[in-house]
SEZA-120281 format. One record per residue (C-alpha): residue in one letter; residue number from 1; x, y, z. Coordinates in steps of 0.25 Angstrom, whole numbers, plus 5000, padded with zeros to 4 digits. Layout:
BEGIN
+----+-----+------+------+------+
| aa |   i |    X |    Y |    Z |
+----+-----+------+------+------+
|  A | NUM |    X |    Y |    Z |
...
+----+-----+------+------+------+
This chain:
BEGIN
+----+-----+------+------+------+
| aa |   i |    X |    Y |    Z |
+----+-----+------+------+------+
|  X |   1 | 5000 | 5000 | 5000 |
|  X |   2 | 5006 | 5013 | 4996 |
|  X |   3 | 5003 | 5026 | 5006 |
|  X |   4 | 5009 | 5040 | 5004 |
|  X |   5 | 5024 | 5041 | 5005 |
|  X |   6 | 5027 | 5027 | 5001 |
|  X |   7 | 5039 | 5026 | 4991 |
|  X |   8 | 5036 | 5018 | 4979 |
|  X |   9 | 5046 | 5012 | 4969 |
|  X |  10 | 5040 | 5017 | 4953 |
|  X |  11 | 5039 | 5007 | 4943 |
|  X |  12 | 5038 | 5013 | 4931 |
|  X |  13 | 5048 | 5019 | 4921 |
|  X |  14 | 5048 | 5034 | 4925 |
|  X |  15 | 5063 | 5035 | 4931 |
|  X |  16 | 5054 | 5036 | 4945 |
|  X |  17 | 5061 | 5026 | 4955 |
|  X |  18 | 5052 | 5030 | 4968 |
|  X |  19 | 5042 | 5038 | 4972 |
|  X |  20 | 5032 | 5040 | 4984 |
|  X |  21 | 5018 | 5040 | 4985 |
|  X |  22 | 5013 | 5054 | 4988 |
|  X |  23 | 4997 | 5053 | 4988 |
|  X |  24 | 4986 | 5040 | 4987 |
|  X |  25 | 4975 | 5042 | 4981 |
|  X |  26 | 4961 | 5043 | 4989 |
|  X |  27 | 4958 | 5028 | 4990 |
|  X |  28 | 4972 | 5023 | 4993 |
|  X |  29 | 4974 | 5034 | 5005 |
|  X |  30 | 4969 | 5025 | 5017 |
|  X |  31 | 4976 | 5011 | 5011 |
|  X |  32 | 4986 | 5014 | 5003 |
|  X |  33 | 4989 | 5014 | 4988 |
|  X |  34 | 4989 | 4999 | 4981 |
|  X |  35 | 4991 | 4994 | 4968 |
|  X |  36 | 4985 | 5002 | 4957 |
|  X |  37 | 4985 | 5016 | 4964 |
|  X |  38 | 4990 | 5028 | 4958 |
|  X |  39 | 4997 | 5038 | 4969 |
|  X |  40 | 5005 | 5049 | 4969 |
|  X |  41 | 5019 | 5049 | 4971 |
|  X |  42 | 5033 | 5057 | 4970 |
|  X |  43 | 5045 | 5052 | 4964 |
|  X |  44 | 5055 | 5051 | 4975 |
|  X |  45 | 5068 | 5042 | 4965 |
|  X |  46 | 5071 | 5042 | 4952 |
|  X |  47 | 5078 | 5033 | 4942 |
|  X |  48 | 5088 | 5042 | 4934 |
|  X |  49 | 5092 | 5037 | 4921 |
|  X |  50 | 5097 | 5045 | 4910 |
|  X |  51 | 5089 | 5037 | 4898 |
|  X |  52 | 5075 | 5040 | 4906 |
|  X |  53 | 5068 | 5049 | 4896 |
|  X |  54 | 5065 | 5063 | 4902 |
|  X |  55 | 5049 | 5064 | 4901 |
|  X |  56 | 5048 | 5049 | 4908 |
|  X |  57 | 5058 | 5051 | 4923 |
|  X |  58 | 5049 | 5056 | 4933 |
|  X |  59 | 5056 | 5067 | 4941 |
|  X |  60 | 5061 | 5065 | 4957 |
|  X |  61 | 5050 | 5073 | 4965 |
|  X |  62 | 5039 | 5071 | 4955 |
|  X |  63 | 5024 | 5067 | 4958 |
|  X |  64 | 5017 | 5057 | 4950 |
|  X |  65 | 5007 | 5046 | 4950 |
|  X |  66 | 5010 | 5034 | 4951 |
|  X |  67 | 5002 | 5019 | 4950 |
|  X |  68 | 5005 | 5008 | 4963 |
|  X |  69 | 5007 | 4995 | 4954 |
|  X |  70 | 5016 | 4987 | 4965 |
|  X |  71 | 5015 | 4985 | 4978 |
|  X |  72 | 5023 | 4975 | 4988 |
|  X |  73 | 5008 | 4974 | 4995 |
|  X |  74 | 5000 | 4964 | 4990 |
|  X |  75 | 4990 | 4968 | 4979 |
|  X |  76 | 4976 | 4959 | 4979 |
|  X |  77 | 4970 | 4956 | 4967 |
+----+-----+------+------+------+
């Protein structure tokens, strides 16, 4: 379950390394954010590279939206 502040490891290819979940939306606020969620979060680490194309690498600081597709806690289906 992901609650405000948590660090999250990104998964994606857009330079971004971590980031922290800043806001929840309304029906994740009392459990928690699971599996198919979209938040809001800063990027706190970047991966620099110098064949990243510019208009793909998120910048250190900046806020984005982002989908929760793993978790280590169990998903039921």
């Amino acid at each position: 379950m992901i609650q405000i502040s948590t660090i999250l490891q990104i998964a994606d290819n857009t330079g971004a390394r971590l980031a922290s979940c800043i806001s929840l939306p309304k029906e994740a606020m009392r459990n928690g954010a699971s599996i198919g969620t979209v938040v809001r979060g800063s990027v706190k680490r970047i991966l620099v590279k110098q064949n990243l194309k510019k208009s793909r690498v998120l910048k250190k600081g900046q806020i984005t939206n982002m989908l929760i597709v793993r978790t280590i806690y169990r998903f039921k289906r």
